[in-house]
C-alpha positions in Angstrom: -2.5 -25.7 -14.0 0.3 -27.6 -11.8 3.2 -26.5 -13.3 6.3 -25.7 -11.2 8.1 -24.3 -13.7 5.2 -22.1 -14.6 4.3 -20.8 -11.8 7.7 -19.9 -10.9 9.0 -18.2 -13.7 5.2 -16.2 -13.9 6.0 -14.7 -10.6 9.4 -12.9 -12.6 7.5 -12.1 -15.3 4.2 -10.3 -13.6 6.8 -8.1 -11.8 8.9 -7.4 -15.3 5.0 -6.6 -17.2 3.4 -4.4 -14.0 7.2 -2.2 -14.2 6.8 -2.2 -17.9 3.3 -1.2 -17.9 4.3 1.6 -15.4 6.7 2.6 -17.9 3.9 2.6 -20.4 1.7 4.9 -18.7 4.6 7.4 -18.1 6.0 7.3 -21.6 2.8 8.4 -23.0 2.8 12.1 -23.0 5.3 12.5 -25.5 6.0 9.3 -27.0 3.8 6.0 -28.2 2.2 4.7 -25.2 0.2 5.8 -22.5 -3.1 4.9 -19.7 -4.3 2.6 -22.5 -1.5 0.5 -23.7 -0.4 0.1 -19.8 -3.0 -0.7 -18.7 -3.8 -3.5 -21.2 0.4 -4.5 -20.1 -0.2 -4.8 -16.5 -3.8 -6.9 -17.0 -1.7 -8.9 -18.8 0.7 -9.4 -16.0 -2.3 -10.4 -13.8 -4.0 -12.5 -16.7 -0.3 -15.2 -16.7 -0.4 -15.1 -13.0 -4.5 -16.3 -13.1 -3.8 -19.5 -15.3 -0.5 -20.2 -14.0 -1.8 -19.9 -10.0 -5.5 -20.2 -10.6 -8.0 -17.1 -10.9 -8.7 -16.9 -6.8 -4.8 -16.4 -6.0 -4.8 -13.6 -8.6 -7.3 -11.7 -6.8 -5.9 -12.2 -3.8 -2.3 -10.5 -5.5 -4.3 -8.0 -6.9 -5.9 -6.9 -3.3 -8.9 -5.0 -4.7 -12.1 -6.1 -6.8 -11.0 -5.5 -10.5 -14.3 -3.8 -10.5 -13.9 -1.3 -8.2 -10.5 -0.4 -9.8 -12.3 0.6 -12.9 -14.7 2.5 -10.9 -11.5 4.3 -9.3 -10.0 4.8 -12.6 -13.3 6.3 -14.3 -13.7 8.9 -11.5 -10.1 10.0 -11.8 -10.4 10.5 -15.5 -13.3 12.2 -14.8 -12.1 15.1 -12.1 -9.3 15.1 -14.6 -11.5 17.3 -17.4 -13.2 19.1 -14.5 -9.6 20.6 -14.1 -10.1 22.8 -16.6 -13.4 24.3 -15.5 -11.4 25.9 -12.3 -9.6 27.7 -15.2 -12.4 28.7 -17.7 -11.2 26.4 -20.0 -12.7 24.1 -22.4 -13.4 20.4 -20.5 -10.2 18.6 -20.8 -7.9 21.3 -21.4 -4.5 20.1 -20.3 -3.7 21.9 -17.0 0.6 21.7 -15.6 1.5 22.8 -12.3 5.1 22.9 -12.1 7.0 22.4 -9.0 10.1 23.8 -7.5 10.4 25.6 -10.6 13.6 28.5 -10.6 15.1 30.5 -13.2 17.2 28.0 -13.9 14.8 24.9 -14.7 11.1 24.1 -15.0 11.0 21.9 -11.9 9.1 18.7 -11.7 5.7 19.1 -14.2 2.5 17.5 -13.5 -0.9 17.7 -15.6 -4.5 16.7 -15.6 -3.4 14.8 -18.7 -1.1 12.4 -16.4 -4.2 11.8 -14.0 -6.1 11.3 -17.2 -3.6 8.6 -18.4 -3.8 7.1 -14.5 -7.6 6.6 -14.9 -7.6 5.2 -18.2 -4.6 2.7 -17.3 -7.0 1.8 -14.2 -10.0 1.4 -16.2 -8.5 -0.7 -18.6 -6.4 -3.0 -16.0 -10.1 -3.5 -14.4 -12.6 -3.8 -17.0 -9.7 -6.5 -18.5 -9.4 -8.5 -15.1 -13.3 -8.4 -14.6 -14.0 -9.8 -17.8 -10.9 -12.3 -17.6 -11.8 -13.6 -14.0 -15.2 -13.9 -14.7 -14.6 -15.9 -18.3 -11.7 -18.4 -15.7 -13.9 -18.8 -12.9 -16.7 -20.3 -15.5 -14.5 -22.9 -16.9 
């Protein structure tokens, strides 16, 4: 598609989704959202930018094979569960490490579940994208 006006206002719009998408992801520990919803977000960021610049410039803004991002994603959902198993916990207990934690406050919290969320937003945004570029490249 040639459109100017397209093209243009797509590049605003990618960068509104992919921060909204981000948002997403983090939002989903306690709240609606989460690696799914974010992930399906932020492919569809990168599916306006494909028909508005063609499917070859999208790959080129994503910088890495949609594929391999889904690969990247499954294997950090994966070590996620083997947290546990350092533990003796169940697979896929939730596991926090908090840091700089005081008397005073908890610190900065991070979980397996938040590297769980990570690979399922990066197998989503891939397996999307694959099946996306492939369908625009064949038309």
């Amino acid at each position: 598609m040639n459109s100017l006006i397209l093209s243009t206002a797509t590049r605003l719009i990618v960068a509104i989704l992919l921060l909204f998408s981000i948002f997403m992801l983090l939002r989903g520990h306690n709240e609606p959202g989460g690696g799914f919803i974010g992930g399906l977000i932020g492919a569809t960021g990168f599916v306006m930018y494909a028909i508005a610049c063609g499917t070859a410039e999208a790959r080129a803004a994503l910088r890495a094979q949609p594929q391999q991002i889904a690969m990247v994603g499954l294997g950090l959902a994966a070590v996620s569960g083997l947290f546990s198993a350092l533990f003796a916990d169940p697979l896929f207990t939730g596991q926090w490490l908090f840091i700089g934690a005081s008397e005073h406050s908890q610190g900065l919290a991070l979980s397996s579940v938040l590297v769980f969320d990570i690979g399922v937003y990066l197998v989503v945004m891939g397996g999307i994208l694959t099946l996306v570029f492939a369908l625009e490249e064949e038309i």
